[in-house]
Wavefront OBJ file of the C-alpha trace (Angstrom):
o trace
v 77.040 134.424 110.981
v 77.807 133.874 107.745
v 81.261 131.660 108.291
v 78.623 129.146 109.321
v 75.797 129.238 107.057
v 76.587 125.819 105.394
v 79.117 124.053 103.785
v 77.428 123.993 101.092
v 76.751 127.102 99.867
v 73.437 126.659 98.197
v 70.517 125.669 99.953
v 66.171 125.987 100.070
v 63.141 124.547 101.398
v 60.765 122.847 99.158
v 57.660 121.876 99.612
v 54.678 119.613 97.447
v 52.014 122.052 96.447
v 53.754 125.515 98.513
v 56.025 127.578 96.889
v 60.173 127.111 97.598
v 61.338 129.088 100.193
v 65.372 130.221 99.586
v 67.080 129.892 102.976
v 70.315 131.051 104.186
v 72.489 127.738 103.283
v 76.114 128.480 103.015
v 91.228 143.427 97.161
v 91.957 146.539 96.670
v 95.580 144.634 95.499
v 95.693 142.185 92.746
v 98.674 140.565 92.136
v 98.956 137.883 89.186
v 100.812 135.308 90.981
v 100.279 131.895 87.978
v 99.153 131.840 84.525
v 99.742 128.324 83.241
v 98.394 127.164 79.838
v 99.526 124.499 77.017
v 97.902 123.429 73.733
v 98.673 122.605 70.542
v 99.777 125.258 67.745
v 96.230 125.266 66.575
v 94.380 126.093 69.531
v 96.973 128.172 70.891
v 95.695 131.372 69.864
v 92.113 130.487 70.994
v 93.152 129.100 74.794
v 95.158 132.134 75.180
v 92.368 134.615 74.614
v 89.780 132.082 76.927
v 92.770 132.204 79.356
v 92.423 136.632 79.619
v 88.788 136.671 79.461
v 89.103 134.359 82.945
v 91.395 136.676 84.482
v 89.341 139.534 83.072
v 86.055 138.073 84.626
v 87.915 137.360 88.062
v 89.591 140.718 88.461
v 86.259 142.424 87.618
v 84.424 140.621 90.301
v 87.379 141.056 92.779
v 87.057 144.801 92.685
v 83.068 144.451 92.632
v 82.868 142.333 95.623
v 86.147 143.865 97.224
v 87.574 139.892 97.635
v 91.172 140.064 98.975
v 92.278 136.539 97.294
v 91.235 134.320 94.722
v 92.400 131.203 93.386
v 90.852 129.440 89.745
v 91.552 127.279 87.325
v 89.764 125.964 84.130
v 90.369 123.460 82.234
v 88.500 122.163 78.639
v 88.769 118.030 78.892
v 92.257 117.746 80.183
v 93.710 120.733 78.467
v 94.495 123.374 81.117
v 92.967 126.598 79.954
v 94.114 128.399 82.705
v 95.105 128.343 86.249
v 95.378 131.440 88.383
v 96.110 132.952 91.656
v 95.101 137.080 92.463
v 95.069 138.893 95.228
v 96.996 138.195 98.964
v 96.464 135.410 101.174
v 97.726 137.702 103.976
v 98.349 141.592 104.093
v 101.309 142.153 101.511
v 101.564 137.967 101.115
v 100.573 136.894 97.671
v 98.120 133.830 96.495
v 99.531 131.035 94.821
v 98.363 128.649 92.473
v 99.485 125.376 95.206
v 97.792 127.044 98.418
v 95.572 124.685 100.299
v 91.653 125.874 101.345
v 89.287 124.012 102.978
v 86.573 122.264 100.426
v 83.503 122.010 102.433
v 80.375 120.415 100.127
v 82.879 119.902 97.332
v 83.529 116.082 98.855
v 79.808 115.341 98.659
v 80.120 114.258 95.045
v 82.846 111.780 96.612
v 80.174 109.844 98.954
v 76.670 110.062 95.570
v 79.750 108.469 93.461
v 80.268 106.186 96.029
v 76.930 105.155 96.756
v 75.857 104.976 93.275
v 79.085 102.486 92.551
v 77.868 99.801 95.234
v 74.369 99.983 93.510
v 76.305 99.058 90.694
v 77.973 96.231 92.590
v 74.757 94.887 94.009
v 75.805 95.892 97.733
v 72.388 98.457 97.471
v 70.088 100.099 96.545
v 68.915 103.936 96.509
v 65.550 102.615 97.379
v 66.487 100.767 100.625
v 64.999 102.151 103.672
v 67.958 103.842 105.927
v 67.076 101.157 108.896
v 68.009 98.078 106.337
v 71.304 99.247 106.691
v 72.052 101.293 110.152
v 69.170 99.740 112.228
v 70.724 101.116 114.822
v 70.974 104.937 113.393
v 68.184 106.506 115.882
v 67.042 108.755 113.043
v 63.241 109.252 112.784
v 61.403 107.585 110.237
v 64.448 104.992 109.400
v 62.346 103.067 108.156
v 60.911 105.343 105.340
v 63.710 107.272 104.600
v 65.328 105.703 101.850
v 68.858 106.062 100.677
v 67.667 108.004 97.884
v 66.024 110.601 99.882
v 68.818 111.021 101.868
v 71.128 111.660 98.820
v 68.423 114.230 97.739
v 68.217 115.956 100.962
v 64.305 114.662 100.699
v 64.313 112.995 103.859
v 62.617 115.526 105.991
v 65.454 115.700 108.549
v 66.689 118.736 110.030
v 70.168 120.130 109.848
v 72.555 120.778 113.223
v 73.766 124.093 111.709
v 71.017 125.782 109.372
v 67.658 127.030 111.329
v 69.586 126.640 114.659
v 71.087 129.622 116.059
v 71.730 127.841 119.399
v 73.981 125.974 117.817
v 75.748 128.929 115.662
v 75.948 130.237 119.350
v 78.076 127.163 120.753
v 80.158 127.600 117.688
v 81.282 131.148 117.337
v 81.750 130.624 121.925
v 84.500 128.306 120.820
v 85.415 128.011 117.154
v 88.309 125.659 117.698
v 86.190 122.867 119.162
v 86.161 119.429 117.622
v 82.648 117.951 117.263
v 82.284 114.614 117.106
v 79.367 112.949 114.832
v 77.313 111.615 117.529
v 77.032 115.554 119.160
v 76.507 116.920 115.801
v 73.075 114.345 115.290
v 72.142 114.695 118.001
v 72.096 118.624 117.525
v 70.067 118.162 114.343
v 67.351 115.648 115.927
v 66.588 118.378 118.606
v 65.336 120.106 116.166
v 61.462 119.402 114.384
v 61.214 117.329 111.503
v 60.640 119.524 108.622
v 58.089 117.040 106.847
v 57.290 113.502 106.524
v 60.217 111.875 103.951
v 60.005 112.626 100.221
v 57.396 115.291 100.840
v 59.825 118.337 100.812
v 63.101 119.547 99.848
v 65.402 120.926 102.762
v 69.038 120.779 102.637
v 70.853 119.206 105.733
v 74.047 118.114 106.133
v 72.440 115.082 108.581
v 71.725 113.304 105.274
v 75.143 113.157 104.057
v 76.433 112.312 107.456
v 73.964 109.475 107.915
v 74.760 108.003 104.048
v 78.233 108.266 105.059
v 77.983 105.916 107.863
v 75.509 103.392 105.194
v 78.449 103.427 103.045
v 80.987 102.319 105.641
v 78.578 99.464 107.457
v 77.764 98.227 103.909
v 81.479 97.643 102.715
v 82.725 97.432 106.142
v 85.754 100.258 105.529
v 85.560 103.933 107.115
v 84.585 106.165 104.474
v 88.277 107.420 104.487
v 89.650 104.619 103.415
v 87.005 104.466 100.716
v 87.618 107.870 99.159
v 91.319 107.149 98.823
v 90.332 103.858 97.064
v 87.614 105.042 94.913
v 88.024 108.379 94.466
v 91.777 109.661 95.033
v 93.230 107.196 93.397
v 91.617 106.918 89.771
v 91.049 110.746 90.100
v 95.586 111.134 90.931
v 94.300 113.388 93.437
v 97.379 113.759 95.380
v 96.963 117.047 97.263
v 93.687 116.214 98.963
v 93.895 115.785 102.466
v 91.167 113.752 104.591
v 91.088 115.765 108.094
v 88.484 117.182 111.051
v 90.916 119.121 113.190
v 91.808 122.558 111.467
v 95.557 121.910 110.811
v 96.404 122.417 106.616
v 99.046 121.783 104.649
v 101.303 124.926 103.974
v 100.988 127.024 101.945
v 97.482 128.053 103.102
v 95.004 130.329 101.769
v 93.605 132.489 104.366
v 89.778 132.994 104.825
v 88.522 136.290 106.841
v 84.957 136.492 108.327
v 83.350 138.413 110.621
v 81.587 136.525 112.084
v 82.103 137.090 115.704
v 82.041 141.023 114.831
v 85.129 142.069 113.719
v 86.936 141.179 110.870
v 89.592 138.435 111.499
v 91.120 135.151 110.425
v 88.907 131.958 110.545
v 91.303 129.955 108.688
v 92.140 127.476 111.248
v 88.966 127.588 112.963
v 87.648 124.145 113.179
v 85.792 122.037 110.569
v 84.164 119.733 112.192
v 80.898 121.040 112.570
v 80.593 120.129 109.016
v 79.920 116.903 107.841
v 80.668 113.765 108.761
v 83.923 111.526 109.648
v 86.183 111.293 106.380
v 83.895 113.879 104.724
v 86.380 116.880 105.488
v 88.906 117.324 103.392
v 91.752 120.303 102.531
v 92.952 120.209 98.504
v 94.530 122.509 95.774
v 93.000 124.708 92.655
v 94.104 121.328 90.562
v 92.791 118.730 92.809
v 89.724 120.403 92.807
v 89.608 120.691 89.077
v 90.224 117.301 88.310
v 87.361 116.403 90.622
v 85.215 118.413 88.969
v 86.053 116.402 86.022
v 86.341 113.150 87.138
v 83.528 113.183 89.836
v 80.857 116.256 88.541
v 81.995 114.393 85.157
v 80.565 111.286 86.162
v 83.753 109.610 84.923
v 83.502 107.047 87.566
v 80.191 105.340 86.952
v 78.549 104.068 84.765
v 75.562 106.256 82.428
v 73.003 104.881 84.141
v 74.162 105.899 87.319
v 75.190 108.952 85.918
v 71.591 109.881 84.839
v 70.327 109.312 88.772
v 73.607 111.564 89.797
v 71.624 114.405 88.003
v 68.041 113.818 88.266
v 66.054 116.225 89.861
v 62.954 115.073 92.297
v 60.159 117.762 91.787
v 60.494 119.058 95.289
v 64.262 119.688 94.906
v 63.439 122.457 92.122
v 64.642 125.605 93.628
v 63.314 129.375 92.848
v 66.319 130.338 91.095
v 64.746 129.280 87.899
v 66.600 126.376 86.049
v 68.542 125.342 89.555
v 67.738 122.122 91.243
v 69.221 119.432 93.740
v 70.607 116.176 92.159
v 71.929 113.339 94.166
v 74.524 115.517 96.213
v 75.093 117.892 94.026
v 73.734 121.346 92.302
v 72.078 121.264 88.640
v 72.310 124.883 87.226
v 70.817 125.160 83.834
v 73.256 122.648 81.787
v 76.302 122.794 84.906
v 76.485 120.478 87.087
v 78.474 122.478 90.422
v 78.987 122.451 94.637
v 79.630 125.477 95.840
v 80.332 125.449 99.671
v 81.045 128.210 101.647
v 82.576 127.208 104.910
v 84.503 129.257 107.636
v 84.294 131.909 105.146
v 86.069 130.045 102.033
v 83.902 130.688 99.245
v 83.904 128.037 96.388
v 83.100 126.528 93.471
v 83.398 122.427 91.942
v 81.679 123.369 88.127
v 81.432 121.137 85.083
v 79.455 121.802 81.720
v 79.411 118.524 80.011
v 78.124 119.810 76.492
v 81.877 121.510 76.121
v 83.407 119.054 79.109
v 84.854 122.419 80.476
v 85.775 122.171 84.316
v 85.714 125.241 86.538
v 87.715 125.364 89.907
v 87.171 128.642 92.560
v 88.131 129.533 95.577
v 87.727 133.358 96.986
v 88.171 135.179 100.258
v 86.636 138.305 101.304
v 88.686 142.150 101.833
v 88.144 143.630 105.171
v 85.796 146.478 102.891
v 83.589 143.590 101.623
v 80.088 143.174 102.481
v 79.743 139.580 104.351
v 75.844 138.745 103.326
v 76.236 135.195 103.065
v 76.453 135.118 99.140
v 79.419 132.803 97.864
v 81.684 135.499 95.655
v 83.150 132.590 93.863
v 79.209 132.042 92.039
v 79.823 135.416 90.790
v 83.160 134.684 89.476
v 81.398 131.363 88.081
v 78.604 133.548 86.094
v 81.103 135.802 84.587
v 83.106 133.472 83.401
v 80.618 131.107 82.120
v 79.326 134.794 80.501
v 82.586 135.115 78.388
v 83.645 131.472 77.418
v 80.234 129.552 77.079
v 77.081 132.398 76.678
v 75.132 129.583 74.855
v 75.344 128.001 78.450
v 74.562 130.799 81.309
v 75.018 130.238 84.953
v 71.929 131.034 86.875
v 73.677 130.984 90.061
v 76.085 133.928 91.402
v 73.814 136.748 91.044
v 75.396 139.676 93.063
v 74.083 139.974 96.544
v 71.965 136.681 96.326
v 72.256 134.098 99.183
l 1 2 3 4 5 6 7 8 9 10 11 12 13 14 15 16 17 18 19 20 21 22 23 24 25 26
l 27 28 29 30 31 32 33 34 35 36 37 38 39 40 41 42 43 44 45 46 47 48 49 50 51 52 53 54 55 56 57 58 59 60 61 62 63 64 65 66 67 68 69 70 71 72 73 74 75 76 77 78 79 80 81 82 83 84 85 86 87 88 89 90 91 92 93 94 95 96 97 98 99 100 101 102 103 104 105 106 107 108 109 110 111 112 113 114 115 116 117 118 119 120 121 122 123 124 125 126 127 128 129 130 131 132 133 134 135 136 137 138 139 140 141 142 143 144 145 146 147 148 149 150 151 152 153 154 155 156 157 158 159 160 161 162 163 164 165 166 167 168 169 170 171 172 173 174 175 176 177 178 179 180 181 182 183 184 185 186 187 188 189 190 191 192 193 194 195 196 197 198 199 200 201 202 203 204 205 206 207 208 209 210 211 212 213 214 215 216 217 218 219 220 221 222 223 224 225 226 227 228 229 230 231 232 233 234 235 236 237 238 239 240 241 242 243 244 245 246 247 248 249 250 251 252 253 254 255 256 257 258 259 260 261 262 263 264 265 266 267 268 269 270 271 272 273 274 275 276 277 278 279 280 281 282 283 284 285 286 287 288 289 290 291 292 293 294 295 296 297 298 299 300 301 302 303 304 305 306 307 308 309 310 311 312 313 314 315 316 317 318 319 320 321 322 323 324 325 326 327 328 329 330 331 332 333 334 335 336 337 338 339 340 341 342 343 344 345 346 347 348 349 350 351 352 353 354 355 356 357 358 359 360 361 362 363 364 365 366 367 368 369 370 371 372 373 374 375 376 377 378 379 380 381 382 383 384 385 386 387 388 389 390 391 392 393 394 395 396 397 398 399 400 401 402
């Protein structure tokens, strides 16, 4: 089941006083198909040896991990160190640089930038109580959760997808079915509470849903309409589309999974089981990238806000040493990353702000690869991280680990 593991692909149970508990979140031909860099005369030399040790690292772990595509692109400040496509996107098809993939967790940046801009503005605060602003909601404990918990994943609620194999059931019976929000929550509030709020760390994707809609009553806009204002169009993201059903632009990068036993396309299997309305999106390798910069970069906000983007509540430590849960988005050592995995796209949203480099990943899985619910493209993260920044390492994307 590992298609539906989470669209994030990083998640754990923490709890005061217990030890964390890691939980099950979310090419046999390689073909160069881009290699784009540009610098000035002085660097030149440099960018084009960072640029091989990238292709180096991601051909190594494409033969490792037996990947059939992969798509990446990094880029120091604006400076494009490389961008790359290996591998097929269909049996004797090649990847290309401008392929669209699915983004999963990557948007979740999108709504903590959000939020922490109409803090800015006065409109709230992260320590309002969810019921000040969705009375209404139905969620347990409303009126203890704050908005900062939920942002944290701290709130105690359960998720609709992780810890519910009922659910997986209903989706892998009919993979093209369009959930609606209401069917997802209610899904997730079938389930226990996992603790009383701000007493443990476990990662839902009910939080993000629920801040999503506490965005939207607050500014009185659907959250759409907010990323394209606040996000798409400082970032120029212009090859980001906002979308539930499972339709992409062409070209398309094709995930394989298997999922429902064997191995087949789950491409255009439907999204919506993911997050909430305006929260699932389709981009590009440079899209991506720039968000990584702009968003992971904190280039929207101010530093104060930045600093509660990446602060870590103790209970959001995880027991990958040095990894923890910010507000909506993975701290890893000195990186700041998402890195959903979601009907078997594996990927990565990576920024290291001590050498402002910006990391962009997307990987799919050979029919010979071993589907254990790791995300391939935290390997191809490590590696490269390994060769261009060692005084920085990437705890995440050990081989094998979930």
């Amino acid at each position: 089941m590992v298609g539906y593991r989470a669209v994030t692909g990083l998640a754990w149970t923490t709890r005061r006083h217990t030890q964390p508990r890691l939980v099950a979140g979310f090419v046999t031909c390689l073909v160069l198909a881009a290699l784009a860099a540009t610098a000035a005369p002085a660097s030149a030399a440099r960018q084009s040896a960072e640029a091989q040790k990238v292709i180096a690292a991601t051909r190594a772990v494409m033969e490792e991990q037996h990947l059939k595509g992969a798509i990446v692109r990094v880029d120091r400040g604006r400076r494009n160190v490389v961008t790359a496509a290996l591998g097929e996107t269909m049996t004797g098809v090649p990847a290309t640089k401008d392929m669209s993939f699915r983004m999963g967790s990557e948007t979740i940046p999108y709504l903590t930038t959000i939020l922490l801009q109409l803090q800015e503005e006065g409109k709230l605060s992260l320590d309002d109580p969810l019921s000040k602003h969705l009375p209404d909601s139905g969620a347990p404990n409303a009126d203890r959760v704050t908005l900062r918990m939920l942002g944290h994943a701290t709130s105690g609620y359960p998720d609709w997808i992780q810890g519910n194999p009922a659910f997986v059931d209903l989706l892998l019976a009919d993979p093209f079915r369009l959930w609606s929000e209401q069917e997802l929550l209610d899904h997730a509030f079938a389930q226990p509470l996992i603790c009383e709020p701000g007493e443990c760390f476990h990662y839902a994707h009910t939080n993000f849903l629920l801040l999503g809609r506490v965005v939207s009553r607050v500014t009185g806009k659907p959250f759409a309409t907010l990323v394209r204002e606040r996000i798409f169009k400082p970032l120029r993201l212009r090859h980001t589309t906002i979308t539930r059903t499972a339709e992409m632009p062409a070209p398309v990068l094709h995930a394989y999974g298997t999922d429902r036993g064997p191995y087949e396309d789950t491409s255009f299997w439907s999204p919506s089981w993911g997050l909430g309305n305006g929260q699932l999106m389709v981009s590009t390798i440079d899209d991506v990238a720039k968000s990584a910069r702009g968003v992971l970069g904190a280039k929207l906000i101010t530093k104060a806000s930045e600093r509660e983007l990446v602060q870590l509540p103790p209970v959001a430590k995880a027991p990958i040493p040095g990894v923890g849960f910010g507000l909506g988005l993975v701290v890893a050592g000195d990186w700041r990353v998402q890195n959903p995995y979601i009907n078997n796209y594996a990927g990565v949203m990576a920024y290291l702000p001590a050498e402002r480099l910006s990391v962009a990943i997307v990987s799919t899985r050979a029919i010979d690869a071993t589907f254990d619910g790791s995300n391939t493209s935290e390997v191809i993260l490590r590696r490269i991280a390994e060769a261009l920044t060692p005084g920085h390492p990437m705890p995440l994307g050990v081989p094998g680990a979930p």
